[in-house]
C-alpha positions in Angstrom: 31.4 50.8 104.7 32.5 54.0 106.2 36.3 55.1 106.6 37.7 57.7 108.0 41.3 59.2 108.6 41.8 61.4 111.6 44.2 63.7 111.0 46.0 65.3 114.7 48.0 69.1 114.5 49.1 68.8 118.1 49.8 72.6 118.1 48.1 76.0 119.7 48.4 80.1 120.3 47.7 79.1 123.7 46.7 76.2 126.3 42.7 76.8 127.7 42.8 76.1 131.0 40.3 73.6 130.9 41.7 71.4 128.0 43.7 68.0 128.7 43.8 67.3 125.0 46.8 66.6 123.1 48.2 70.0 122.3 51.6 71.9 122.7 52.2 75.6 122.8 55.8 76.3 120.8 56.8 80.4 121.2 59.2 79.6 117.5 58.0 78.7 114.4 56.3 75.1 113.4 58.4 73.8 110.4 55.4 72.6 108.7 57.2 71.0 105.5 58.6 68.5 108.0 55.8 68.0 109.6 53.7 67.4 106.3 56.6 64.6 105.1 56.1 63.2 107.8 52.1 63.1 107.8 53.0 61.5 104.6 54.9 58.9 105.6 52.4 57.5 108.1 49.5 57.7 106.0 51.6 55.9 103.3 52.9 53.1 106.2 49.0 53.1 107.8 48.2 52.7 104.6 50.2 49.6 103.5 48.7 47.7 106.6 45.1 48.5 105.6 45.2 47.8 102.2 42.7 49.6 99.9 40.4 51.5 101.6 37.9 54.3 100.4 37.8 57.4 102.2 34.4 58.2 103.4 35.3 61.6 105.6 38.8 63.4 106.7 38.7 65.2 109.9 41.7 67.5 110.9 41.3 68.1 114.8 44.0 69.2 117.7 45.1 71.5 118.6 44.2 74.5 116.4 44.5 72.9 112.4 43.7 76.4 111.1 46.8 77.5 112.2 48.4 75.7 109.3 48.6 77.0 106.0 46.1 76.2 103.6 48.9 74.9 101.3 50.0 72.2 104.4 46.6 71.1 104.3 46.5 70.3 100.8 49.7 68.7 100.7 48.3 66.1 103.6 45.1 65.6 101.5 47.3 65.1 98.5 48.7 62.0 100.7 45.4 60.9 101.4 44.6 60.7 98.1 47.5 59.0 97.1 47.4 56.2 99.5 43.7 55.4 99.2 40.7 55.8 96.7 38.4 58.9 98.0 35.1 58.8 98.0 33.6 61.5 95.7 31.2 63.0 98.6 33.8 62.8 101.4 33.4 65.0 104.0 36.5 67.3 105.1 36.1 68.9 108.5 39.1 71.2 109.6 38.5 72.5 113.1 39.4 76.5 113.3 39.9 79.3 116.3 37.8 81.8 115.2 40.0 84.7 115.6 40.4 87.3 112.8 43.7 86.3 111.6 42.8 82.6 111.1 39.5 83.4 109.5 41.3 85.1 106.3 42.5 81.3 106.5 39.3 79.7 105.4 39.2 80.9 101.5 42.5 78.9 101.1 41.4 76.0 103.1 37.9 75.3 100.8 40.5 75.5 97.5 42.8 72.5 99.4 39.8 70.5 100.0 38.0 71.3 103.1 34.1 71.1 102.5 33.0 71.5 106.6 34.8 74.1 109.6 34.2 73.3 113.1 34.2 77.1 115.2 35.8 76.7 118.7 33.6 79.4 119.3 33.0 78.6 123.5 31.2 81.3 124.5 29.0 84.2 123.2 30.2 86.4 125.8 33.3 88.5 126.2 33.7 87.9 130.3 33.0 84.3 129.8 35.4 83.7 126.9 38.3 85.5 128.9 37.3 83.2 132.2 37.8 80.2 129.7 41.3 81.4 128.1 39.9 82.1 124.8 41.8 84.7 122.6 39.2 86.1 120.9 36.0 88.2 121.9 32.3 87.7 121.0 32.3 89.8 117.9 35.3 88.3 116.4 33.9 84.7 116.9 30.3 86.4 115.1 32.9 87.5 112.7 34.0 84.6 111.4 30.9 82.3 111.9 30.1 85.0 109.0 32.9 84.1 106.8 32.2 80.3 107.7 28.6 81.0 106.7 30.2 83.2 103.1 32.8 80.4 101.7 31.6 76.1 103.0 28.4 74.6 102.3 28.8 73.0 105.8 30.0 74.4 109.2 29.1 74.3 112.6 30.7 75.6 116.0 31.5 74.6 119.7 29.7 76.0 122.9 30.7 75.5 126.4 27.2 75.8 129.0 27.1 75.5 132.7 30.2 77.9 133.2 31.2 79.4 136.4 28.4 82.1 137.5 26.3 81.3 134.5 22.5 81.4 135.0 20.1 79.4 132.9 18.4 82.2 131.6 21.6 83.6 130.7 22.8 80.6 128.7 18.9 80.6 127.4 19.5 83.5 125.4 23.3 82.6 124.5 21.7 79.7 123.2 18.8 81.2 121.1 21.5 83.5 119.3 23.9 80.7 118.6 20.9 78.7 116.7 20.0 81.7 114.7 24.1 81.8 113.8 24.0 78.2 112.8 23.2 76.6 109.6 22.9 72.9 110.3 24.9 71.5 113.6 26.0 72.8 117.3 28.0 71.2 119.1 27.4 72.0 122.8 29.3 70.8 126.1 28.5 70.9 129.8 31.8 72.2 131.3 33.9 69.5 133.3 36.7 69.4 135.2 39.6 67.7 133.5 42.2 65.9 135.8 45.8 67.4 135.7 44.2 71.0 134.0 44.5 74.6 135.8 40.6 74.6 136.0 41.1 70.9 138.0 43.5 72.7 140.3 41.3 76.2 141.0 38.4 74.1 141.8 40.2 71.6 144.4 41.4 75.3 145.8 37.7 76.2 146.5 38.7 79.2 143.6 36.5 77.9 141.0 33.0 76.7 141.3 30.8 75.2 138.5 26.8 74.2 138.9 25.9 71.1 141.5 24.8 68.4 139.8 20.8 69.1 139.9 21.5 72.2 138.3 23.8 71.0 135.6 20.6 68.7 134.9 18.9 72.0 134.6 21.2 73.2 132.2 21.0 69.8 130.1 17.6 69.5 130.3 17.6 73.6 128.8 19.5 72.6 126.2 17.7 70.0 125.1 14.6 71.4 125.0 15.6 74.9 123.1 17.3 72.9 120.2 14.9 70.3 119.6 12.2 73.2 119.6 14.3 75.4 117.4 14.7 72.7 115.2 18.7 71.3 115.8 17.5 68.1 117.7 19.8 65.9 119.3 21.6 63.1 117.5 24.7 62.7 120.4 24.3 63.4 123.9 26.4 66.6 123.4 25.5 67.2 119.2 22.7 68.9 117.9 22.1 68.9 113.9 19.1 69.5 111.5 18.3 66.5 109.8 20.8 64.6 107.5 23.7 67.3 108.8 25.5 65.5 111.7 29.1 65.3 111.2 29.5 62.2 109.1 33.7 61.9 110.6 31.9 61.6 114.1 29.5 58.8 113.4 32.5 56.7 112.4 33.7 56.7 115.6 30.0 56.5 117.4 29.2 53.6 115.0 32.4 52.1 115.9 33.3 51.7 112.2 37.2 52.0 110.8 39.5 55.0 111.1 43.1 55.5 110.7 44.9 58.0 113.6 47.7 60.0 111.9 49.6 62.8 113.9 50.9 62.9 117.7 48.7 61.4 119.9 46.1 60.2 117.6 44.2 57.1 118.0 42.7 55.0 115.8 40.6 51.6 115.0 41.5 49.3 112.1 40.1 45.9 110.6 43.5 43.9 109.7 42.5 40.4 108.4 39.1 40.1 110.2 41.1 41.5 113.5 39.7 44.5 115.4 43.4 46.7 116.1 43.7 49.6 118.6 46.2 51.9 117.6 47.5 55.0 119.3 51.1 57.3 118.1 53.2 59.2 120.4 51.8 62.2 122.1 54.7 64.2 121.7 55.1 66.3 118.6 58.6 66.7 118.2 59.7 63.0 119.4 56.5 61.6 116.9 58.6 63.5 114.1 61.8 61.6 115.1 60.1 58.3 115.4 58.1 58.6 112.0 61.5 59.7 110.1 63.3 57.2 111.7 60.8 54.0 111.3 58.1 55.5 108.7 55.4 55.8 111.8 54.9 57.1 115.2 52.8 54.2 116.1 53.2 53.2 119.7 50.0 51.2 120.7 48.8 48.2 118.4 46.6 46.1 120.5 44.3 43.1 119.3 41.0 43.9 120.7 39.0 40.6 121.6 35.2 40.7 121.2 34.3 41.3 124.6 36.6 44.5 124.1 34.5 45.1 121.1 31.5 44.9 122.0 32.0 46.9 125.6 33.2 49.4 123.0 30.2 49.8 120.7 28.0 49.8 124.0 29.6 52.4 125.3 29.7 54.7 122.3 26.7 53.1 120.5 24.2 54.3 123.4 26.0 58.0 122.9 23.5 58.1 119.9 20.3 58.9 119.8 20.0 56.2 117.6 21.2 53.8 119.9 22.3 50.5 119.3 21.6 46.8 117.8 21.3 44.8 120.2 22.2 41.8 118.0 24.9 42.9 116.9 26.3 43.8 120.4 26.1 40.2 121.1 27.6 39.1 118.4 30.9 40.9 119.0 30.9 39.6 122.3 29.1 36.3 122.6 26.4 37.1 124.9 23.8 39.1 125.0 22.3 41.7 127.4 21.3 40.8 130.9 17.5 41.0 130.9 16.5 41.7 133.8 19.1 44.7 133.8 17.7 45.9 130.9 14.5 45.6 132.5 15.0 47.3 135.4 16.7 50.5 133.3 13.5 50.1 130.9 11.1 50.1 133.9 12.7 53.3 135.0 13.0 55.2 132.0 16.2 55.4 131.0 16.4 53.1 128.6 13.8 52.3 125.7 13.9 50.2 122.4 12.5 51.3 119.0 10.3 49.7 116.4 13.2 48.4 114.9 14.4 46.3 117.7 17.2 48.9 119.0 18.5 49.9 122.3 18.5 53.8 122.7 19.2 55.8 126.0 16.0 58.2 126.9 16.5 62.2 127.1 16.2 61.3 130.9 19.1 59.1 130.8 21.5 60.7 128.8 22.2 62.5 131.6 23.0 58.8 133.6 24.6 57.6 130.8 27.7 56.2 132.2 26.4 54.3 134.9 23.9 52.9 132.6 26.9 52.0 130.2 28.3 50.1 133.4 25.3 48.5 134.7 24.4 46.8 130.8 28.3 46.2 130.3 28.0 44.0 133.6 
């Protein structure tokens, strides 16, 4: 059974303007001992509720992890360690900036542990990469795919398509040299516009303007067809790996399997006594410090999650696979099974399909739809 502990370093150089994820800006120094002790302390308290557990993959995500020192990652897989059994093959996964500075970086973090770097790479393209916030240029990012490429078995980087002025031809050959760059796994999103972000508030000005809808689908469908020809297919609407490389950390959370949140803001999913739990710590770094050192955890969201919860939960991340899902056990969480004549209708028009083995996947034309088809079989 897999297990995974998400590990959240809420801090960054600088805040993109089109993030709304969990991370903080500080112009002083971190004090990273502190931090770690109290990393510590909630693995050790998360821990205790769980019980023994083996430790299928590790993912450190933010933020910017590689701005930690190597040694503050050890120290945290050191906890790890010490609170549950680790599974010999675990996968590490320690998303990095590729800038120069951080890329010196990696050598100390594959002698703490880490066996797989994810590259916030963005954009193969200097004007685009400035236009998205980004403090580094093409050739740095190049750069340190390199030394990615020179020192982990396993490592795989970020692209952002359907950008502001960005032509389909243009994000054709973007494309083509980011698979040659990769080993084994891309991960590529569609830009969106995040609620409460700068890019949120240029567009509702009329000063930003990303692709109309039908040729966002362009885009997709682009993307879709250039990895799966160039061999890194699919295996998540927005993940592309050769086969046996997706990110193993990920398909905990896709699979709806077990993982423990540690860090501010980090979510997580745990089995307590047969009981599905919801958990979530504060968002803010500083006052999650205060709260762990004072009560041993920065917990501040434990909810019981019943099994319609559950199984509107698998559905909905289940059918993010290419996979799909099992529609047996979708029923089982919840008690009832899918509508048929829903399912029918999104089968008769090509959105949905099931395999040999019984399961319920999403189509290449429906990934595009898959939200409202998430909401019409969740009905």
């Amino acid at each position: 059974m897999a297990f995974g502990v998400y590990i959240h370093w809420p801090f960054c150089l600088s805040k993109c303007p089109y993030c709304d994820f969990n991370s903080h800006v500080r112009h002083v120094g971190v004090d990273e001992a502190r931090f770690v002790s109290a990393f510590a302390r909630e693995i050790a308290a998360t821990a205790a509720r769980t019980g023994p557990r083996t430790v299928t993959s590790i993912f450190f995500g933010g933020g910017t992890p590689s701005l930690m020192k190597p040694e503050t990652v050890g120290a945290i897989l050191d906890a790890i360690g010490a609170a549950w059994t680790v599974a010999p093959d675990v996968e590490v996964s320690l998303e990095a900036n590729p800038t120069s500075v951080e890329a010196t970086r990696f050598r100390g973090y594959r002698a703490a542990g880490v066996n797989r770097v994810s590259l916030g790479v963005q954009a193969l393209d200097d004007a685009a990469l400035k236009g998205l916030g980004r403090m580094h240029t093409a050739r740095e990012a190049l750069d340190a795919v390199a030394v990615a490429r020179g020192i982990f078995d396993r490592y795989s980087f970020d692209l952002i398509y359907a950008r502001p002025g960005q032509t389909i031809a243009a994000w054709r050959e973007e494309l083509a040299q980011a698979i040659s760059e990769a080993a084994e796994h891309l991960s590529l999103y569609q830009l969106t516009i995040e609620e409460g972000t700068p890019f949120a508030a240029l567009h509702a000005a009329g000063k930003l303007t990303i692709p109309e809808p039908d040729e966002a689908r362009a885009f997709y469908d682009a993307t879709q067809e250039q990895c799966g020809a160039l061999g890194l297919p699919a295996y998540e609407i927005s993940n592309h790996a050769r086969e046996g490389a997706a990110c193993r950390h990920n398909l905990v959370y896709w699979r709806t399997d077990e993982y423990a949140g540690i860090g501010p803001g980090a979510h997580g999913r745990l089995n307590l006594a047969g009981i599905r739990h919801a958990t979530a710590t504060e968002r803010h770094p500083e006052t999650w410090l205060e709260r762990v050192e004072r009560n041993g955890t920065g917990l501040i969201l434990d909810e019981v999650l019943d099994g319609t919860q559950r199984a509107d939960e698998y559905l909905l991340m289940g059918l993010r696979l290419t996979e799909g899902i099992d529609p047996a056990r979708y029923a089982s969480l919840g008690g009832k099974s899918i509508d048929t004549q829903r399912l029918s209708n999104l089968r008769d028009g090509a959105l949905v399909q099931e395999t040999q083995t019984g399961r319920l996947r999403v189509t290449r034309d429906g990934f595009p739809l898959l939200n409202a088809i998430v909401a019409e079989l969740a009905s």
